[in-house]
Every structure is written in C-alpha cells, then in structure tokens.
C-alpha positions in Angstrom: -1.1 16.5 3.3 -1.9 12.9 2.4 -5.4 11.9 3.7 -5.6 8.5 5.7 -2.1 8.3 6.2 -2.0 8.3 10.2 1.6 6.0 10.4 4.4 8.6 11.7 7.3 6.8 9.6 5.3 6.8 6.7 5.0 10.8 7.0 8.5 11.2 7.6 9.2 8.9 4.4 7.4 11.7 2.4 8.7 14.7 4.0 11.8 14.0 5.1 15.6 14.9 3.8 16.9 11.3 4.2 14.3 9.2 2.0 15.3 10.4 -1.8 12.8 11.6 -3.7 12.5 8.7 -6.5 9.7 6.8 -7.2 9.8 3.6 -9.1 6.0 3.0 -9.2 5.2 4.8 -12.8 2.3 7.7 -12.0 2.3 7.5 -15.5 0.5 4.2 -15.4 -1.7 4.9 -12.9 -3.0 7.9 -14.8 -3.2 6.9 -18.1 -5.5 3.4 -17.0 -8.7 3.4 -18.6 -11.6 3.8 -16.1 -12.7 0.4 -15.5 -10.4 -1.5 -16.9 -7.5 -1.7 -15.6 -6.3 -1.6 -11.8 -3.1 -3.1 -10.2 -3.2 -5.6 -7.7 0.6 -5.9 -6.7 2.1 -8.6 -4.5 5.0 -6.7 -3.2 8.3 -8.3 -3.7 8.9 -9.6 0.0 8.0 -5.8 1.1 10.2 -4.4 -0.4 7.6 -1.8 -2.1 8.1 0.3 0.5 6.3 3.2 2.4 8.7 5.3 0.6 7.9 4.2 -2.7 4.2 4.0 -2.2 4.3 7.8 -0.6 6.0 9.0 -3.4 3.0 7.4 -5.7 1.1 9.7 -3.8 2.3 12.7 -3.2 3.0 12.6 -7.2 -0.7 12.0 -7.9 -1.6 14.7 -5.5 0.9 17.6 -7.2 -0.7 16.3 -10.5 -4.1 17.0 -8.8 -5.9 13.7 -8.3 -7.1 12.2 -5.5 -6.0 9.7 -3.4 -7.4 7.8 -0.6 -4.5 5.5 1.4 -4.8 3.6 4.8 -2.6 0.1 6.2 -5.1 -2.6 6.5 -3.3 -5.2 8.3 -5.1 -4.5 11.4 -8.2 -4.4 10.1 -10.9 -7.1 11.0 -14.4 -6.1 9.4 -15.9 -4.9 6.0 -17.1 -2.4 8.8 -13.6 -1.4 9.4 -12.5 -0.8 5.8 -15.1 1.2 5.5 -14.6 3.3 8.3 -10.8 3.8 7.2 -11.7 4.6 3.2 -14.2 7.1 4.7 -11.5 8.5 7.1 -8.5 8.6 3.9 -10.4 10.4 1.5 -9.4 14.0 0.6 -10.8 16.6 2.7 -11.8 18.7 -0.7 -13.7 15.4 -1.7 -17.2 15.2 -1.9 -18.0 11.5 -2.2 -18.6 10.7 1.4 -21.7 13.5 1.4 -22.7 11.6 -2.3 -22.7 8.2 -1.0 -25.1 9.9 1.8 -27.0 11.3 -1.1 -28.0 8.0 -2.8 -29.1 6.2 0.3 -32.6 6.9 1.7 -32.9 9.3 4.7 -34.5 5.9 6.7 -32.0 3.7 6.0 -30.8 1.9 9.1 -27.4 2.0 6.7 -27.3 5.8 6.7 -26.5 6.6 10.5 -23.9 3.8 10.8 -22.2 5.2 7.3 -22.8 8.6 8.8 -21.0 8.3 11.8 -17.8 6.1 9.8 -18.2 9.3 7.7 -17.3 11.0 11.1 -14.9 8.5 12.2 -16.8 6.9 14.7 -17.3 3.1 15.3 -21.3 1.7 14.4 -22.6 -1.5 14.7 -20.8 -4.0 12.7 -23.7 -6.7 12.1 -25.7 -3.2 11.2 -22.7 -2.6 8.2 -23.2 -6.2 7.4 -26.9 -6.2 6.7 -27.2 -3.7 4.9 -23.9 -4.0 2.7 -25.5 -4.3 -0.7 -27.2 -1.0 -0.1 -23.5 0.8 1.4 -22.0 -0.4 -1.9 -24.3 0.7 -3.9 -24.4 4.6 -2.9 -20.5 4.2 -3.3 -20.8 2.7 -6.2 -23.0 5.4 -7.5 -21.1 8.4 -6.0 -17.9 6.9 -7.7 -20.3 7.5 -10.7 -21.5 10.9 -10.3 -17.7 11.8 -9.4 -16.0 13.7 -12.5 -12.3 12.8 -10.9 -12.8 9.5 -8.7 -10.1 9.0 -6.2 -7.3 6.3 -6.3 -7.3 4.4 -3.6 -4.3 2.9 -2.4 -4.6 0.0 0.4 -1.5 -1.2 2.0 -1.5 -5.2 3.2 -4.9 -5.4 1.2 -4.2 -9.0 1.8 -3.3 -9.8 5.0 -6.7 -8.0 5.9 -8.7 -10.5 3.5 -6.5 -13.3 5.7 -7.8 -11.6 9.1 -11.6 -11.9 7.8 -10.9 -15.4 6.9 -9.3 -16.2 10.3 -12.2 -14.8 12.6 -15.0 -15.9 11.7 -16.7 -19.4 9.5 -18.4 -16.7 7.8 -15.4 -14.5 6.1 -15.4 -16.2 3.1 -18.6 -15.2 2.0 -18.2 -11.7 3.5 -14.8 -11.3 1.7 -16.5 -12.6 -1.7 -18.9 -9.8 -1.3 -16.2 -7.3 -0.6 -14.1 -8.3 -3.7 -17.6 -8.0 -5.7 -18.3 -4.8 -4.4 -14.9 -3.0 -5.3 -14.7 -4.4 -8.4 -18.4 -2.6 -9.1 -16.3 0.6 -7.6 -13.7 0.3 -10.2 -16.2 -0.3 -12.5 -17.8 3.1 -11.9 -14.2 4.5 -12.1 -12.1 4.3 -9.2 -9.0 3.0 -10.0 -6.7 1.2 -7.2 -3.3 -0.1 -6.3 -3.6 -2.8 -3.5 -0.4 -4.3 -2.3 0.2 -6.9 -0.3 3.7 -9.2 1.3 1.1 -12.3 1.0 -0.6 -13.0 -2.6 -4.0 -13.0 -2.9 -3.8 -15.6 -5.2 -2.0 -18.0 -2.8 -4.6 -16.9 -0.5 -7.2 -18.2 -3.0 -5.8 -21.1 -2.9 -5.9 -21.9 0.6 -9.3 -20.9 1.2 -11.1 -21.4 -2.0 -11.9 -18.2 -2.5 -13.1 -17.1 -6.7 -10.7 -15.3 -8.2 -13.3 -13.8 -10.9 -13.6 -10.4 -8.5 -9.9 -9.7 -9.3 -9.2 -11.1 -12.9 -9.7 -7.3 -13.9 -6.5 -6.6 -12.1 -3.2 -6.4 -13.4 0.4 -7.5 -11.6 3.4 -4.8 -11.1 6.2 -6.0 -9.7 9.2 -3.4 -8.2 12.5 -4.7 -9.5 15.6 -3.5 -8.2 17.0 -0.6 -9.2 19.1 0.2 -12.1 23.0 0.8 -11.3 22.0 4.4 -12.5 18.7 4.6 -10.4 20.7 3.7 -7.4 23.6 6.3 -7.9 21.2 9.2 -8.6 18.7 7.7 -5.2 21.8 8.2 -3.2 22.7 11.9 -4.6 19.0 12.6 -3.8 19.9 11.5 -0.1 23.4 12.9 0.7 23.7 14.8 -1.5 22.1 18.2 0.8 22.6 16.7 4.3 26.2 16.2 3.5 26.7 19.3 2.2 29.2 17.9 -0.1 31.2 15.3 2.3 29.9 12.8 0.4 31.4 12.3 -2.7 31.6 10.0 -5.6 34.0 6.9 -4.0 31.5 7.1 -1.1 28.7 6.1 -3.7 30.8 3.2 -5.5 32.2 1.6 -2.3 28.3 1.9 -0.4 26.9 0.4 -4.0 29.8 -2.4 -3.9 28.6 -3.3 -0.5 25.3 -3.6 -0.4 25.2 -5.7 -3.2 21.3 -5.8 -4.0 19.8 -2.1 -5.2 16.2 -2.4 -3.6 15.0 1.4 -2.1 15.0 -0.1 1.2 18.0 -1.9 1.2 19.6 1.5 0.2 17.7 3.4 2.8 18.7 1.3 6.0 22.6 0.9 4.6 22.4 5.1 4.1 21.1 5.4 7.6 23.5 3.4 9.2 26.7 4.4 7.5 25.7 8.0 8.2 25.3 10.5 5.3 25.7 14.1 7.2 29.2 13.1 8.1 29.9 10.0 6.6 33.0 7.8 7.4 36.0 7.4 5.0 34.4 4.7 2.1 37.3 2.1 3.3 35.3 2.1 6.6 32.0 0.8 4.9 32.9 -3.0 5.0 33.3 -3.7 8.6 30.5 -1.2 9.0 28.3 -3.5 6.9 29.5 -6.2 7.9 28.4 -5.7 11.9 25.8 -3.0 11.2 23.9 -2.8 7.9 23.7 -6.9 7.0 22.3 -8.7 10.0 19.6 -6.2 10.0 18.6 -6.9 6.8 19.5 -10.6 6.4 17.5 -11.3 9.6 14.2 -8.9 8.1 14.8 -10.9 4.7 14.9 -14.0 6.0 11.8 -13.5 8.2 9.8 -12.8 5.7 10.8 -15.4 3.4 10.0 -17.7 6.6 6.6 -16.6 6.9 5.6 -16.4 3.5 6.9 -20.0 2.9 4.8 -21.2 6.0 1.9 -19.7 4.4 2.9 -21.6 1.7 3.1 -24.7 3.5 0.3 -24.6 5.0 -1.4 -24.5 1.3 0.0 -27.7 0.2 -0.8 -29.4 3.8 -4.2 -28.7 2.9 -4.5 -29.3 -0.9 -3.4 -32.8 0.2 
C-alpha cells in the first residue's frame, strides 16, 4: 500500500484494470541519482504527468524495495502542514519519524508539536514556526542516520509555495526557509521528485523569491508517447477487460482520433469509447467528436488560461 496517498482516484489509478500499467517516468533515474546531487524538480507539462504516471513511479520503487513518501499539496497552507503530511506519508516500516524524535531534546517545545504531527494531529502553527530550525535539523539528521532514505514525492509542490505566498506578508521568508531546509534533506540523502502545473521558476519571478535552494535540481519533462508506447498502453488497458473484442483496427482508428498520445488523453478517450464492449472502430469519430474532445479541449484550454494569467500577472508586475 502506498503511504500518504489518501486521494480515491489516485488508488484506483494504481490498482485498477482500466489505467495500463506503463510508466513513462524512468525509476531507473530515480535510483541510480547520486545522494545529494541530484533531485528533479519537474514542471508538469499542463498536468499532463498524471496520477497514473506518478503512481506507477511509486509502486515501481516500492516492488524494488525503497521507500516512498507521497502527499498533494495544493491545499496545504503552512510549513506546519507539510510537515504534518510528510510525517503522515512515510512508510509504516520506516523509522525516521521515531529518529527525528531522537535528535531533538526531550524539552523541546518542538518535540510535542512534531510528536503529535507524528500522530497526525494538528499543533500549534506559530509553535512549528519558532522552532523550525531545530525540526529541520532532527530531519535532517535522521535522513543521515537512515541507510535507505525515502523518496519523497510531492504533488502541486508549487501551487503550495503560491498559497504560503498568498496568506501571509511573511511567506516569502518562511518559503525561503522551507526551500533551505529540503535542500539540507537532500543533502543528507533524500532524494525527491516535486511536480507542479505552475513553475517554480515563474513563481520566482513574481515574488522574488532566490532560486539558489533549487539550483541542485534538475528538469524532466513527460513527452508524449511514442506511436509504439501508445499501442502497447492501450493493449495493457483492453486488452483483459475486453477479453479479446478489442482488436487491432480498434487501436489504429482510437490512435487516428485522438490525435495527441499523452497517458491522459489516452485514458479519458479509452473510458469514454468503452473498452469491455467497445463499439465498431467506424463509430469512434462521432463518438469523439461529441464525447471524448470537448472534455479535453475545455480541461486543455483551462489550464492553458490559468497558467497564462499567472503569467500575466508576472509581466504586470515586472513593469
């Protein structure tokens, strides 16, 4: 079971029949990254690196025995709440939450309030704040007493730095002693994959923020996928629940039709056509046409709108 990982869809997207089984985020990479020097920070491609994707990233590093620590961040508003959700995503079998405890004194003000995140309950946020230098540093010296440090994966790592900017006058100094902080953890040998449908650099921008906390980090970007990828993604998905009604001209018309081979694109056309009793493939145009592309053109289009308003909003104030 992944740890942290409280969305429903996102559970399904691991477990169930109708996400294929295909990861295009290399665990490879991930595995193979020198401890403390090299982490990704991604800037997904509109969101389109998907749940899917991302839970495949994970459940691969989990079979391969590592550790990983995911949560969504969008929602979150504090250094107080991150902390409360990597405490709450980390393996069970882990022992780093009882380390941190470990290198923090017993009368600590900072010990209860990590104690009860530990336990998933709420503290005092000002309390978190106070004391930060001393929370970062147990972490940072658990990650170092760790002989298998966990990934940890953080979904809309950026739109959380924006909600810290937004509330309060303060956020940019609290997010510059975040970014500080976890670059210390990766340091000591965490590695991470933080994704986000706004860049942080953009972000920078806008709100001055120093980029010398994430200059360690490294840009992947999720193309589409190959016209091979795409055919053998499909068999992965229709190929069982059809039990063999889909066939081979279902593939080339649904691939003909969607036109653009991101996972997600794939996913919502293969959901609406209908891959446990799919129609005849001359069916598939009008059924993109009404079904499958105003979806998608409206989420595209949405996205592109708020990213460029973001964007806008840069230039309004660079000038």
């Amino acid at each position: 079971m992944i740890q942290g990982v409280k969305d429903s869809t996102l559970r399904k997207a691991i477990h169930s029949q109708r996400v294929p089984q295909l990861a295009p985020l290399p665990q490879e990479r991930v595995e193979s990254a020198p401890a403390g020097t090299m982490r990704w920070y991604a800037d997904s491609q509109i969101s389109f690196l998907s749940y899917s994707t991302v839970a495949m990233l994970i459940e691969q590093m989990e079979q391969a025995g590592k550790p990983v620590a995911f949560f969504d961040a969008q929602g979150l508003q504090s250094i107080q709440d991150l902390l409360g959700y990597l405490f709450g995503a980390l393996p069970r079998e882990s022992d780093l939450k009882t380390r941190v405890l470990g290198f923090i004194a017993k009368d600590s003000p900072v010990r209860n309030a990590l104690e009860a995140l530990a336990s998933g309950t709420r503290t005092g946020e000002a309390l978190v704040s106070a004391y930060w230098r001393e929370a970062y540093n147990g972490i940072r010296k658990a990650l170092g007493a760790s002989s298998v440090p966990p990934l940890l994966v953080i979904d809309e790592f950026s739109l959380f730095l924006k909600n810290i900017l937004e509330r309060t006058p303060e956020g940019r100094d609290e997010i510059d002693q975040l970014l500080a902080a976890m670059r210390e953890w990766r340091a000591a040998g965490m590695k991470m994959l933080l994704t986000g449908s706004i860049g942080v650099t953009a972000l920078s921008r806008r709100y001055q923020l120093t980029g010398d906390h994430l200059n360690d980090s490294q840009p992947f970007d999720v193309p589409e996928l190959s016209d091979d990828e795409a055919r053998e993604f499909i068999r992965q998905a229709a190929e069982k629940l059809s039990q063999g009604r889909w066939r081979d001209e279902h593939t080339g018309k649904f691939i003909e039709e969607c036109g653009v081979l991101y996972p997600s694109f794939l996913v919502k056309g293969l959901l609406e056509i209908g891959i446990q009793s799919p129609p005849p493939p001359g069916d598939f145009a009008g059924m993109f046409a009404h079904y499958v592309r105003p979806v998608l053109h409206d989420d595209f289009y949405n996205q592109f709108n708020k990213r460029f308003k973001f964007y806008g909003e840069i230039d309004k104030d660079g000038q």
